[in-house]
N, C-alpha and C positions, 0 to 999 in steps of 0.2 A: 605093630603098626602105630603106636601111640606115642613111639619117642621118633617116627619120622617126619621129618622137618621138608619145609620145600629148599627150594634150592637159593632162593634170597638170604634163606634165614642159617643155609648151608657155607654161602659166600663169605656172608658177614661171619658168620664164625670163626671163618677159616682166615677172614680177613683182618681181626682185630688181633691175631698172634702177635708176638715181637718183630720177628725179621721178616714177615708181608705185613705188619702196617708201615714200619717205616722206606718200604717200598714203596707203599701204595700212597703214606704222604707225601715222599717226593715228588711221583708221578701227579699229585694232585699240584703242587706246587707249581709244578714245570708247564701244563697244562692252564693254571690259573695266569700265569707270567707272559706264558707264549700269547694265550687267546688278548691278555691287557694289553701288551707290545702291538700287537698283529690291528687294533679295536684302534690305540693309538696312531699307528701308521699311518690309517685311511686319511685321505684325500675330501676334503671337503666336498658335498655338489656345489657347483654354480648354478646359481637359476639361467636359462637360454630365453632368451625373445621378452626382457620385459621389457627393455629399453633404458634409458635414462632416468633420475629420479625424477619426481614431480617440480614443478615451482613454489617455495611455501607461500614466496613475498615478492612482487615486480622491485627491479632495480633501480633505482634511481640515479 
């Protein structure tokens, strides 16, 4: 029982090998790009109903 590990500590083991970390780099990368693309895309809000700016100075 002293050398069983939880399953976080089982992942990571399993996950820092050669051929699944550079798996698991790309998927980190592709995931990093998609979410930065996807964050970029968005559409500004418009504020609705404030009207017009203010006057700062009457016209002469």
């Amino acid at each position: 029982m002293e050398n069983d590990t939880g399953p976080i500590r089982r992942f990571v083991r399993w996950a820092i090998t050669p051929p699944q970390s550079y798996a698991i780099y790309l998927l980190a990368l592709l995931l990093v790009a998609g979410s930065s693309f996807y964050a970029g895309s968005l559409a500004p809000k418009k504020p609705t109903g404030l009207g017009p700016p203010p006057v700062s100075a009457p016209r002469n």
